[in-house]
VOZALO-644716 format. One line per 10 residues: for each residue x, y, z of N, C-alpha, C. Coordinates in nm, 2 decimals, always signed. Atoms other than C-alpha are relative to their C-alpha. Layout:
X/Y/Z/X/Y/Z/X/Y/Z; ... $
END
This chain:
-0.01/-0.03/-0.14/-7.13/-2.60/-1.37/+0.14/+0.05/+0.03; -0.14/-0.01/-0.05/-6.85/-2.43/-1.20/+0.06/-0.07/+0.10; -0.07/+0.09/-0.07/-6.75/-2.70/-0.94/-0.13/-0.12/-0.01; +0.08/+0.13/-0.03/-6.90/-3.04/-0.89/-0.13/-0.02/+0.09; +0.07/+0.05/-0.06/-7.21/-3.19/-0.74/+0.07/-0.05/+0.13; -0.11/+0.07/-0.14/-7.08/-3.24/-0.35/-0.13/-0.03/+0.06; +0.14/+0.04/-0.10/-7.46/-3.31/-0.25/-0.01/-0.18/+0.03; -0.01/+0.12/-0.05/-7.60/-3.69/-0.16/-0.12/-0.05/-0.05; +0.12/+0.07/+0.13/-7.84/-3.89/-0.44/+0.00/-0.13/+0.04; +0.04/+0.12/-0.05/-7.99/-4.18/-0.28/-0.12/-0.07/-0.04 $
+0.13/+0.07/+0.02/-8.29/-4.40/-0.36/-0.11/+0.09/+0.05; +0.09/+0.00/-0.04/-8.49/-4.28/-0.12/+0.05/+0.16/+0.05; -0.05/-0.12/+0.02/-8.50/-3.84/-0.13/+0.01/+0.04/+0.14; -0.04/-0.01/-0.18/-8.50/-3.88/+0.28/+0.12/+0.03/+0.05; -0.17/+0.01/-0.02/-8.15/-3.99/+0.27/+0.09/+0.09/-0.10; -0.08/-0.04/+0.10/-8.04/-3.78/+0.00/+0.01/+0.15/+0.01; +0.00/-0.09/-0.05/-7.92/-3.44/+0.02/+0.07/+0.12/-0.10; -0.02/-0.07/+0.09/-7.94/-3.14/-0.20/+0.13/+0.10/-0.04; -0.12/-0.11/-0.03/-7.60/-2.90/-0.32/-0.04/+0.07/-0.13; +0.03/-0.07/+0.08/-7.70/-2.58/-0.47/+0.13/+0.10/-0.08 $
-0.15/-0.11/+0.06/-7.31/-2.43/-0.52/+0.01/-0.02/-0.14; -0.03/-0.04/+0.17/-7.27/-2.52/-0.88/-0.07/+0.05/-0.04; +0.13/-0.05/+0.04/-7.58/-2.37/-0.94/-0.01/+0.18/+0.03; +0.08/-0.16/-0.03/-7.57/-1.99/-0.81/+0.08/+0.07/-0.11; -0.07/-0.11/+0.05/-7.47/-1.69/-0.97/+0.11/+0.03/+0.06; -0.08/-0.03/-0.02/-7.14/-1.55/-0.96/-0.03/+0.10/+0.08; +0.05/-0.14/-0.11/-7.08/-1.27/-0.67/+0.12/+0.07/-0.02; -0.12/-0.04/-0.04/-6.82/-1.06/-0.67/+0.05/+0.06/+0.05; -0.09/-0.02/-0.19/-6.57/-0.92/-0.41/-0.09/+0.08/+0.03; +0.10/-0.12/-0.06/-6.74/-0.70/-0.17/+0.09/+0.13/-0.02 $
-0.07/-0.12/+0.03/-6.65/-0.35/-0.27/+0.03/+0.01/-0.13; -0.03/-0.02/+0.19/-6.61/-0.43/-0.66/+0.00/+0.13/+0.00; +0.09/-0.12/+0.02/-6.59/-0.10/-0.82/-0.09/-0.03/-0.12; +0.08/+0.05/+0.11/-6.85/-0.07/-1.12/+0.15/+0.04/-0.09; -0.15/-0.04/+0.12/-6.59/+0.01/-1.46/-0.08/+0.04/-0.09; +0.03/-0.06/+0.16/-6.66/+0.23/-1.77/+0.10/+0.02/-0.08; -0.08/-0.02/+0.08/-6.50/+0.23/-2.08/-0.07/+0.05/-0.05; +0.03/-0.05/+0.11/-6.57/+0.49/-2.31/+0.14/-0.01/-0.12; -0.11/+0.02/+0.07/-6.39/+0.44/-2.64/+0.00/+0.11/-0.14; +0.04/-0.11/+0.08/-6.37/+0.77/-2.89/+0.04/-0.05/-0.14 $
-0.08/+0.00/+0.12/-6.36/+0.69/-3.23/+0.04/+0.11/-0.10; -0.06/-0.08/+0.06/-6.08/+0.85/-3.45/-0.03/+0.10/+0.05; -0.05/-0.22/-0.08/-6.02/+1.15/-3.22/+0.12/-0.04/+0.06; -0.16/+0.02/-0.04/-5.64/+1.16/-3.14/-0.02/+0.09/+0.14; +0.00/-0.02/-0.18/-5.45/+1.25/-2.81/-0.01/+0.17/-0.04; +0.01/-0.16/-0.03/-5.43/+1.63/-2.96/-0.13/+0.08/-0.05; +0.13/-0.06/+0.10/-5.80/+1.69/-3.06/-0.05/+0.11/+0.18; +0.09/-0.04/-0.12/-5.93/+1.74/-2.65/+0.07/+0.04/+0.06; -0.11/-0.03/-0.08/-5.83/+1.96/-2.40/+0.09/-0.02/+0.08; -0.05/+0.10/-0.09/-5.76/+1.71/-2.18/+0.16/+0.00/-0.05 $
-0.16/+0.10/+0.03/-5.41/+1.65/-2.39/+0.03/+0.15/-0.06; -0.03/-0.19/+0.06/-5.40/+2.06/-2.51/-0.04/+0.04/-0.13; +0.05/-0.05/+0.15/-5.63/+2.04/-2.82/-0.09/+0.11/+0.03; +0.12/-0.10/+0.00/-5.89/+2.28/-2.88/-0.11/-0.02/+0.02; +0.12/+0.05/+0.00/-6.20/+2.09/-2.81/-0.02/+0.02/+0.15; +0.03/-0.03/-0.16/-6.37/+2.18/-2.50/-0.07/-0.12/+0.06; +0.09/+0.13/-0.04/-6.47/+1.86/-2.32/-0.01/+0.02/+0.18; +0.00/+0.01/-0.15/-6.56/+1.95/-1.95/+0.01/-0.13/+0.08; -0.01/+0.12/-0.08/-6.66/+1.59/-1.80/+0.12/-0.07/-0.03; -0.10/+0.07/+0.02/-6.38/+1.42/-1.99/+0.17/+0.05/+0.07 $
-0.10/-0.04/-0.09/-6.14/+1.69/-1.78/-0.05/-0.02/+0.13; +0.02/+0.04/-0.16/-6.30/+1.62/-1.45/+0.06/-0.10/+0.01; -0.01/+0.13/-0.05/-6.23/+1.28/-1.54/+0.15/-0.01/+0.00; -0.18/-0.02/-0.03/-5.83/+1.34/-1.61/-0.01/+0.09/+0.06; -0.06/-0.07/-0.10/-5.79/+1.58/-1.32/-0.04/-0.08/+0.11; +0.03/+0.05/-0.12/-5.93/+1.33/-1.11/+0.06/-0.17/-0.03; -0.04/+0.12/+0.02/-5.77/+1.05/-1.25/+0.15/-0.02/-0.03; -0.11/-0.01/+0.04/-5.45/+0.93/-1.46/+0.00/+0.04/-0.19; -0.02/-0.01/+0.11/-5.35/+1.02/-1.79/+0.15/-0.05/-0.04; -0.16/+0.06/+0.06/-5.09/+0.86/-2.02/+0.04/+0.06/-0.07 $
-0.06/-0.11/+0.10/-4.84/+1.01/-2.25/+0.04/-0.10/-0.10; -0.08/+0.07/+0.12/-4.76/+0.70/-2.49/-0.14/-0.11/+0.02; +0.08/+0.10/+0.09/-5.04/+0.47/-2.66/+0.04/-0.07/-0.14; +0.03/+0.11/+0.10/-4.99/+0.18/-2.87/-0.05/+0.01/-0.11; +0.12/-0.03/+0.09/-5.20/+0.26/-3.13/-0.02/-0.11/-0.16; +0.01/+0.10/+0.11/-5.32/+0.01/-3.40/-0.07/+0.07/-0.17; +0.03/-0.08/+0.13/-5.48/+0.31/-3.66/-0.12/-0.03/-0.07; +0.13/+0.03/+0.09/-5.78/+0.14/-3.75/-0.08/-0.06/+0.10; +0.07/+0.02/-0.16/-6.12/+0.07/-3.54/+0.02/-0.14/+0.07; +0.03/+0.14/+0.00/-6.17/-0.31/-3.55/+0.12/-0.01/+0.12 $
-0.14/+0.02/-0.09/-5.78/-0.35/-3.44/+0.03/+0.04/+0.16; -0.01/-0.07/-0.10/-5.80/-0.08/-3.16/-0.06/-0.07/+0.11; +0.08/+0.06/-0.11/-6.09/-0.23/-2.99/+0.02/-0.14/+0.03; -0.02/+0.10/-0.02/-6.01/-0.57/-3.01/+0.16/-0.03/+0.10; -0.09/-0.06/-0.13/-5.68/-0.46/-2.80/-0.04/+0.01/+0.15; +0.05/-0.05/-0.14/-5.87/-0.29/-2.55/-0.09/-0.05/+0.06; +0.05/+0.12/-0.11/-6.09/-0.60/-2.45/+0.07/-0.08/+0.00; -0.08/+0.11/+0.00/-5.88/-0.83/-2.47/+0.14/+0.02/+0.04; -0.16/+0.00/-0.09/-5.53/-0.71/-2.37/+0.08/-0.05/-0.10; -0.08/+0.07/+0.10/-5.39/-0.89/-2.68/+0.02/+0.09/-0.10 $
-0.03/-0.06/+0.12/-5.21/-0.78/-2.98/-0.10/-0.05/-0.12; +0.08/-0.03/+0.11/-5.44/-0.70/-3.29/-0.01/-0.15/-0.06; -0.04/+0.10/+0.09/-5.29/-0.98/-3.50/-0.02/-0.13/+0.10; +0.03/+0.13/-0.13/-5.32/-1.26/-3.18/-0.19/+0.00/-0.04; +0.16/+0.01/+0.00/-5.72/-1.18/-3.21/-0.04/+0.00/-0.15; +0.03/+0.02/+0.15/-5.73/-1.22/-3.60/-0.07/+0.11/-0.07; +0.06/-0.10/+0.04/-5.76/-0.85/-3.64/+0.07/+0.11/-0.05; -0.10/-0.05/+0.09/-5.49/-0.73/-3.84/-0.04/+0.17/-0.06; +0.03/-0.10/+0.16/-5.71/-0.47/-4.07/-0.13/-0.02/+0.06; +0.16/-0.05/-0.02/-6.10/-0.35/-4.00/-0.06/-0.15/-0.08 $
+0.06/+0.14/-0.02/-6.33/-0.65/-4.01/-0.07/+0.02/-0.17; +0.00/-0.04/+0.15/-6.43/-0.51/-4.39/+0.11/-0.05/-0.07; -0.08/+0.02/+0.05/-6.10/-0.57/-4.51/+0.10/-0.17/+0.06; -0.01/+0.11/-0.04/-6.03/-0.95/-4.42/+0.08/-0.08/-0.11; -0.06/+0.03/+0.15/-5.80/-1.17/-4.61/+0.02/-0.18/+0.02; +0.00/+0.13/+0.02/-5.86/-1.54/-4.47/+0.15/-0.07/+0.10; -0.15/+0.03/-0.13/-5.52/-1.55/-4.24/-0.01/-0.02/+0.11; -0.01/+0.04/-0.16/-5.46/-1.64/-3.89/-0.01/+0.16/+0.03; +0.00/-0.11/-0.10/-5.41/-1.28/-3.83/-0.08/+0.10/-0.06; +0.09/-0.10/+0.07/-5.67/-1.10/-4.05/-0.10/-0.05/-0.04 $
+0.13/+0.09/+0.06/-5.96/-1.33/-4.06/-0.15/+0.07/+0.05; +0.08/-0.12/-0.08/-6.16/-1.07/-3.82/-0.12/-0.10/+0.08; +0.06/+0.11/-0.14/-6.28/-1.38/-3.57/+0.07/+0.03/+0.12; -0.04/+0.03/-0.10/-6.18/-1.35/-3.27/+0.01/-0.10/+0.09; +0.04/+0.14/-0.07/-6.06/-1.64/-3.11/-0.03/-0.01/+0.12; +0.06/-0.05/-0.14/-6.26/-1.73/-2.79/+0.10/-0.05/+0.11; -0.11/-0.02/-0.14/-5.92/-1.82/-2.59/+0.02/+0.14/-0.03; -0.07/-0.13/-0.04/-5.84/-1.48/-2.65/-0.15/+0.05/+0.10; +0.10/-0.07/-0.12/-6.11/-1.36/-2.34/+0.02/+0.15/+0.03; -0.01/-0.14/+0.01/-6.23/-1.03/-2.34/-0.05/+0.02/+0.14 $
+0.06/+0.00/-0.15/-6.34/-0.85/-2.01/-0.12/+0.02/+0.04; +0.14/+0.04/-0.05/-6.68/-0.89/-2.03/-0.01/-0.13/+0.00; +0.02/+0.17/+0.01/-6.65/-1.27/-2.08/+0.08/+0.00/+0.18; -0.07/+0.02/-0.13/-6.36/-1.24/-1.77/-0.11/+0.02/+0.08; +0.10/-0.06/-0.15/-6.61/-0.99/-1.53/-0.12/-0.05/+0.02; +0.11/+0.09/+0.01/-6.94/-1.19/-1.63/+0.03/-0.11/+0.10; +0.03/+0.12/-0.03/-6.83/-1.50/-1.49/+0.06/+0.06/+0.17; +0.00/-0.04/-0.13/-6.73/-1.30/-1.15/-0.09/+0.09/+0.04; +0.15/-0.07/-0.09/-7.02/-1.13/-1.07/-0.03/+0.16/-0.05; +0.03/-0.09/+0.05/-7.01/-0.85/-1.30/-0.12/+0.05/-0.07 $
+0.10/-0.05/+0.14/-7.34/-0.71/-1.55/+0.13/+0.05/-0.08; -0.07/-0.04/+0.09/-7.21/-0.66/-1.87/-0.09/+0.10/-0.11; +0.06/-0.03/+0.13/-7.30/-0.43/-2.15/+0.09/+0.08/-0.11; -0.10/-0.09/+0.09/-7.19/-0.28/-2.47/-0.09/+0.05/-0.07; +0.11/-0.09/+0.07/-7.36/+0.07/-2.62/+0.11/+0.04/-0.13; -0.04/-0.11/+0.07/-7.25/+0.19/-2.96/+0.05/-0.07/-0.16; -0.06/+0.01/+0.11/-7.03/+0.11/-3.27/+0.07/-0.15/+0.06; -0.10/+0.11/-0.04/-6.92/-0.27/-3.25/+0.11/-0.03/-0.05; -0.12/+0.03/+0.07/-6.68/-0.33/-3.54/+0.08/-0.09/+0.03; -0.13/+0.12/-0.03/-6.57/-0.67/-3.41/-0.08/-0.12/-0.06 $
+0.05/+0.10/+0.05/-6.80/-0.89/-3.63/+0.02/-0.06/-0.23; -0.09/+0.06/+0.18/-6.67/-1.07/-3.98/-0.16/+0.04/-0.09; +0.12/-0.03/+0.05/-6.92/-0.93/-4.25/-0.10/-0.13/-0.01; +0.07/+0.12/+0.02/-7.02/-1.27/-4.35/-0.09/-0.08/+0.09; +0.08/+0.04/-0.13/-7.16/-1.33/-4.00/-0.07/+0.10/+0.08; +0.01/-0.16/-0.03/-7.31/-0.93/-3.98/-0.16/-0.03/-0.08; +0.11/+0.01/+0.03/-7.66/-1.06/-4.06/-0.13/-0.12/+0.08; +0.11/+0.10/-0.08/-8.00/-1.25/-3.90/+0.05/-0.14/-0.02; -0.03/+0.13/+0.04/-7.92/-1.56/-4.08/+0.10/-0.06/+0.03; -0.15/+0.07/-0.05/-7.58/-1.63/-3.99/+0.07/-0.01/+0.18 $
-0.05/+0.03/-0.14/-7.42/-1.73/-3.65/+0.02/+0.12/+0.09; -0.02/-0.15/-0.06/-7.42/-1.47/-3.38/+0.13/-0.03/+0.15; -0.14/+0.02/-0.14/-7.11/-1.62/-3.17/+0.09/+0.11/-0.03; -0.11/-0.10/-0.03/-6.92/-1.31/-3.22/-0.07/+0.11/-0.03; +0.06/-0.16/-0.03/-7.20/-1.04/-3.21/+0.05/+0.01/+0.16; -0.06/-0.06/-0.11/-7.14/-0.87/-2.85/-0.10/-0.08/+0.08; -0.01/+0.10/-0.11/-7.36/-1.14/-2.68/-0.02/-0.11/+0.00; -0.05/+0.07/+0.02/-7.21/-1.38/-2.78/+0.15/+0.02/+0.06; -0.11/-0.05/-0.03/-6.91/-1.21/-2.66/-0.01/+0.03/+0.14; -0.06/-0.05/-0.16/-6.98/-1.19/-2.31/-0.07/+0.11/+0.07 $
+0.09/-0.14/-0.01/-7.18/-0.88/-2.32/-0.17/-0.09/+0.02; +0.23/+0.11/-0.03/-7.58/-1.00/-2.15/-0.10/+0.17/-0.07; +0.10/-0.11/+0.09/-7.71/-0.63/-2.35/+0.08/+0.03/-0.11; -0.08/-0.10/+0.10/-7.67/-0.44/-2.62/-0.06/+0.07/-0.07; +0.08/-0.15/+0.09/-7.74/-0.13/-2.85/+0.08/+0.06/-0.06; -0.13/-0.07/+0.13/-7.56/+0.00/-3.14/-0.02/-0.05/-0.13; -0.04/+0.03/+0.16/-7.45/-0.07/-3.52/+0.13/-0.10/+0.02; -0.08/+0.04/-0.03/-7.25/-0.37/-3.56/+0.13/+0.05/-0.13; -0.13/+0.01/+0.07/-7.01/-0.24/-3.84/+0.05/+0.15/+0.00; -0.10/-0.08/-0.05/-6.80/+0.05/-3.91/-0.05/+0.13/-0.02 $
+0.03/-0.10/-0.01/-7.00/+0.29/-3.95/-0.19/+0.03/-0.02; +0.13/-0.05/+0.03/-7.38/+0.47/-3.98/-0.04/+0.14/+0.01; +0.03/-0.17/+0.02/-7.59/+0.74/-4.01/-0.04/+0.03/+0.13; -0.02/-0.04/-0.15/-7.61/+0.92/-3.68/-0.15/+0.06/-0.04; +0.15/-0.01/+0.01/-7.99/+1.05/-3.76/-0.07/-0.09/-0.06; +0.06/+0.11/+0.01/-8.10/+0.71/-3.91/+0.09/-0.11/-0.06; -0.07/+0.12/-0.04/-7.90/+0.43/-3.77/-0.07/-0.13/-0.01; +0.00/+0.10/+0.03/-7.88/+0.07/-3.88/-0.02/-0.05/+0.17; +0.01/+0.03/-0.19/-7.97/-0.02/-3.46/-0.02/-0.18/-0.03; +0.02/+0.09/-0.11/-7.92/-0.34/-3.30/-0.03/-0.01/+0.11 $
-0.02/-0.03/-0.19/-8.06/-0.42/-2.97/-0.01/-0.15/+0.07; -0.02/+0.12/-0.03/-7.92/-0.73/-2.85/+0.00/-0.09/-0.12; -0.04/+0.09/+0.15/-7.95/-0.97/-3.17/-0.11/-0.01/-0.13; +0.08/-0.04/+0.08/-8.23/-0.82/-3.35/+0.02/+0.14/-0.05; +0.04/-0.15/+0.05/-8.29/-0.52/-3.55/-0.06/+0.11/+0.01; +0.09/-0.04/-0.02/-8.46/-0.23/-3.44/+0.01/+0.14/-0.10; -0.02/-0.11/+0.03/-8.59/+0.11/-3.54/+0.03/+0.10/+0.06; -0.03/-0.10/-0.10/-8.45/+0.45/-3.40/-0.14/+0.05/+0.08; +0.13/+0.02/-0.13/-8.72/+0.50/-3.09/-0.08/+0.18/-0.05; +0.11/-0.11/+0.06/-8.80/+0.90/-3.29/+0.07/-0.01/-0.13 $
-0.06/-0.08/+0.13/-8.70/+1.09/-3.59/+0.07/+0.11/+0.07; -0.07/-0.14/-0.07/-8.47/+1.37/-3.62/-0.08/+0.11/+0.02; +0.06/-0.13/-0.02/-8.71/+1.59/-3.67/-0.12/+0.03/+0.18; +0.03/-0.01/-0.16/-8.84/+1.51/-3.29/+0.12/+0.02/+0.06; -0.13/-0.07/-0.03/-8.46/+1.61/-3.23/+0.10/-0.15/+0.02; -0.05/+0.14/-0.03/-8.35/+1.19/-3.24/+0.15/+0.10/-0.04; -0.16/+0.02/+0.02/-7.94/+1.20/-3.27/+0.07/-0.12/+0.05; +0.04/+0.13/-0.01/-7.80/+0.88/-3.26/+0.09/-0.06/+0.17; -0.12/+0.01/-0.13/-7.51/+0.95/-2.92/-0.11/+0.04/+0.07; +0.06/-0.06/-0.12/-7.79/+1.09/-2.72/-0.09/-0.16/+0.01 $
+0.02/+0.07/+0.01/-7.98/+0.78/-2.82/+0.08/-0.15/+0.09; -0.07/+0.10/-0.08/-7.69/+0.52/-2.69/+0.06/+0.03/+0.15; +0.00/-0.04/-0.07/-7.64/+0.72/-2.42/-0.16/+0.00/+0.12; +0.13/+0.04/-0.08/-8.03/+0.64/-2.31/+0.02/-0.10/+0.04; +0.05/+0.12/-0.03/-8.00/+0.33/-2.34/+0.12/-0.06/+0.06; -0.09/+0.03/-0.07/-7.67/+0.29/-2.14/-0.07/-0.01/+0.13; +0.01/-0.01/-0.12/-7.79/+0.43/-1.86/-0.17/-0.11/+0.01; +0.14/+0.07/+0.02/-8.20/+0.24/-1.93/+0.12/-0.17/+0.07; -0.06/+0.16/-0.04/-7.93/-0.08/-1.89/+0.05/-0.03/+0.15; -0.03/-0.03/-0.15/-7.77/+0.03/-1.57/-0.12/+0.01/+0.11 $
+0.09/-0.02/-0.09/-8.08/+0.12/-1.41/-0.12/-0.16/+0.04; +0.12/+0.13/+0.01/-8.28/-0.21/-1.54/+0.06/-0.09/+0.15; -0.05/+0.05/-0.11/-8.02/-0.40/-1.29/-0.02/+0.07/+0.12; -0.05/-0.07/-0.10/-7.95/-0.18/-1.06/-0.14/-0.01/+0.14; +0.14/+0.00/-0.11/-8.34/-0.16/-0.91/-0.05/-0.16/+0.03; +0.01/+0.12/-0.09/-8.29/-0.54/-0.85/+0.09/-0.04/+0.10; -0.09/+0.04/-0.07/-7.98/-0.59/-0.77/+0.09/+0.14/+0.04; -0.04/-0.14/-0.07/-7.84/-0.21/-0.61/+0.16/-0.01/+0.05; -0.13/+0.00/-0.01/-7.48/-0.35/-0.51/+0.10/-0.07/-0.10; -0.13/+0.05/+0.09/-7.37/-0.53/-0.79/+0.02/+0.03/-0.07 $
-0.05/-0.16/+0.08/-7.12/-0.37/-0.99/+0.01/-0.05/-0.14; +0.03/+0.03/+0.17/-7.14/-0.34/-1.38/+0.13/+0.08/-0.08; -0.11/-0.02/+0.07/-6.93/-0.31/-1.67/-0.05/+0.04/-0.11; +0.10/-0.05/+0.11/-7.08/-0.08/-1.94/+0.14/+0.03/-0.13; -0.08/-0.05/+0.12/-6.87/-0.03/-2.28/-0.08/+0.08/-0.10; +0.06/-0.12/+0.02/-6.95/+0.31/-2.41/+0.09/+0.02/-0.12; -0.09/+0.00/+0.07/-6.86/+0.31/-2.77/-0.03/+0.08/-0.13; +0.11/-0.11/+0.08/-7.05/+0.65/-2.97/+0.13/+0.03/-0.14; -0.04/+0.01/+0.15/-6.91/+0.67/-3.36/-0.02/+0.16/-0.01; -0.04/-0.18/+0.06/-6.76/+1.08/-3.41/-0.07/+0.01/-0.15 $
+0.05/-0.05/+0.14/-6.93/+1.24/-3.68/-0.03/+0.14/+0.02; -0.06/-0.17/+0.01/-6.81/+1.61/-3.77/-0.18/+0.05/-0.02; +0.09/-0.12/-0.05/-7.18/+1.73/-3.76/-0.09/-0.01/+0.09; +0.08/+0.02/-0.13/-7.26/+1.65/-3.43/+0.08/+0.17/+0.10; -0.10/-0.10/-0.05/-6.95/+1.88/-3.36/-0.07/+0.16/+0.03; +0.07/-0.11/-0.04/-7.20/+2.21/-3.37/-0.07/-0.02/+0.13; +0.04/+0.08/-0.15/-7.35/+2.03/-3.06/+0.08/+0.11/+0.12; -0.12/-0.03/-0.11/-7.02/+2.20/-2.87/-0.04/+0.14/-0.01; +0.06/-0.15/-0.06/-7.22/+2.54/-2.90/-0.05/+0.06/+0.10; +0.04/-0.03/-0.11/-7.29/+2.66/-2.57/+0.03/-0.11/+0.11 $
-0.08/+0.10/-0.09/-7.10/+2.39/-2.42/+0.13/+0.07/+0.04; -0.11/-0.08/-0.05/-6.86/+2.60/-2.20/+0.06/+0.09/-0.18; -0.03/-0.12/+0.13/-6.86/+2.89/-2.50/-0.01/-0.04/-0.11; +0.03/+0.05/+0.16/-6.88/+2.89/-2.85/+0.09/-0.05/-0.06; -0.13/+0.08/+0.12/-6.68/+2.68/-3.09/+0.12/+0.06/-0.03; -0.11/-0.11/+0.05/-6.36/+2.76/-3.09/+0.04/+0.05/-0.18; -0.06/-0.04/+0.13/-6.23/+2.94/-3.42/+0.06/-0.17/-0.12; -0.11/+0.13/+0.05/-6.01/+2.58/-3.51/-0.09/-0.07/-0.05; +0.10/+0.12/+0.02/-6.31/+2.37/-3.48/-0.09/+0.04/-0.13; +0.10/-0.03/+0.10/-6.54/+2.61/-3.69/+0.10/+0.00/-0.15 $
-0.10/-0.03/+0.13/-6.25/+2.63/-3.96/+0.01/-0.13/-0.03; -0.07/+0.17/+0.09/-6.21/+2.22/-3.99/-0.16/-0.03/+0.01; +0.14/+0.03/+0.09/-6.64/+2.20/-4.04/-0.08/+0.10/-0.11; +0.08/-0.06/+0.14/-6.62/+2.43/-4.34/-0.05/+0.10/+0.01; +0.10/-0.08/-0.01/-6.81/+2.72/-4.21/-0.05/+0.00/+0.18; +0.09/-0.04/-0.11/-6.99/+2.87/-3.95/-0.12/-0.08/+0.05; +0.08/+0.19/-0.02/-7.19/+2.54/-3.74/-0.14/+0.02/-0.05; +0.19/-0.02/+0.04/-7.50/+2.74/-3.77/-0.01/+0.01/-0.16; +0.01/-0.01/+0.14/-7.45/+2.77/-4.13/-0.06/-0.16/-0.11; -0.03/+0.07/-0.01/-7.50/+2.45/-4.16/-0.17/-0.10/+0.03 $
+0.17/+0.04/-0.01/-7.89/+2.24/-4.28/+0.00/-0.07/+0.07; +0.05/+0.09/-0.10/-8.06/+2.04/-4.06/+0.00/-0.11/-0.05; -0.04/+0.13/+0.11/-8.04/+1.68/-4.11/-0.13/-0.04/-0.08; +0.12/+0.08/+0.09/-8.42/+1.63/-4.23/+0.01/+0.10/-0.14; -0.01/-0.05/+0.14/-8.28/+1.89/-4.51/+0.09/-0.07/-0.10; -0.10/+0.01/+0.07/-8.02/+1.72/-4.62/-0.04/-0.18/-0.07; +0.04/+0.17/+0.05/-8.13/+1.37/-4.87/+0.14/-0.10/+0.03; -0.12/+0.12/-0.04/-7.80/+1.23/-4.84/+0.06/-0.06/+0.11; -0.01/+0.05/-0.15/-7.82/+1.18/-4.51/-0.13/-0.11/+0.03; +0.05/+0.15/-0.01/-8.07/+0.91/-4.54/+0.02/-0.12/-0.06 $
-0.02/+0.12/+0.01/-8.07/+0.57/-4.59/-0.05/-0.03/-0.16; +0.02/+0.03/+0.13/-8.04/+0.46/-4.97/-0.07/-0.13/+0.01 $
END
């Protein structure tokens, strides 16, 4: 309970008198705003043009012309580390995440647990009246605990997170993904050759999470973590996305995008 029993428990339920406050749901301020995090893996500050790379990202410039942009990031160099920063506000090594949750060495600062005083901000915004979710690449769970059988206090809800949808480790196949959805296993919802890809996929089911709330509860605000895993052959994607691929882009995937098999051509793109 979040505060005490202040009601009145008597023999007889005449004289006695019910208190439902430790009991409700959190609410939070009026006017919350909702909050997104998207978090780009391995794409630096000079890939998009937001920062003067070559990558044409329209929404991501609405969102820095209408917003703030920074010129100095912290940067930890590896995923596990990064993200466990950016919920939690803490240094890498304080959340026992030294090195990618793969490479663990049994120390206070590379054990790849996160300790639960370190509070992330879906555990904080949960308990004030937030929805919480997280779509995508987790990379914050210790291998040894990255299976049905073993404890799920540090899958994402366990973490604070009340949905979820993604791969919990560091990586997968973007046309047939290892999916979690919440603390089971599932299968990708088509194939590629019905045109599945695995960002358009967590991008359904972001917004499928937002909406599930939303047509109950319409004013209360949510906290979605949007966390889609880069993979250089999604990059032909960016063809007819405000013009054709720039020259840079088609020179660092090898070739011409179109040049380039489909994924139900290619065997090594499935699952061994």
């Amino acid at each position: 309970m979040s505060e005490p029993f202040r009601g009145v428990i008597n023999i007889d339920i005449k004289q006695s008198t019910p208190d439902w406050a430790p009991y409700t749901q959190p609410k939070a301020p009026e006017g919350a705003p909702n909050l997104l995090y998207i978090v780009l893996d391995d794409v630096g500050f000079g890939a998009m043009e937001s920062f003067g790379g070559p990558i044409q990202t329209p929404a991501l410039q609405r969102i820095a012309d209408n917003g703030v942009t920074y010129t100095n990031f912290h940067t930890t160099a590896l995923c596990s580390p990064t993200r466990s920063c950016l919920i939690t506000g803490r240094n890498h090594t304080t959340n026992g995440m030294a090195g990618i949750t793969e490479i663990t060495d049994g120390y206070p600062n590379a054990n790849g647990h996160i300790p639960f005083e370190c509070a992330n901000l879906a555990e904080v915004l949960g308990q004030h009246g937030w929805n919480t979710y997280a779509v995508g690449k987790w990379h914050l769970t210790a291998e040894d605990e990255m299976n049905l059988a073993s404890s799920k206090r540090q899958w994402p809800l366990g973490r604070g997170f009340e949905r979820y949808y993604g791969f919990l480790g560091g990586e997968t196949n973007q046309w047939y993904p290892d999916l979690i959805y919440d603390n089971h296993p599932v299968a990708p919802p088509t194939t590629p050759d019905q045109g599945y890809h695995l960002t358009t996929d967590l991008t359904d089911k972001a917004i499928e999470f937002i909406q599930d709330t939303h047509a109950i509860a319409p004013d209360k605000p949510f906290f979605p973590v949007f966390l889609p895993r880069r993979g250089t052959r999604a990059a032909p994607r960016l063809q007819g996305v405000g013009g054709p691929v720039p020259g840079e882009i088609r020179h660092g995937l090898r070739g011409d995008p179109g040049s380039h098999p489909g994924p139900a051509e290619r065997a090594g793109d499935r699952p061994r």
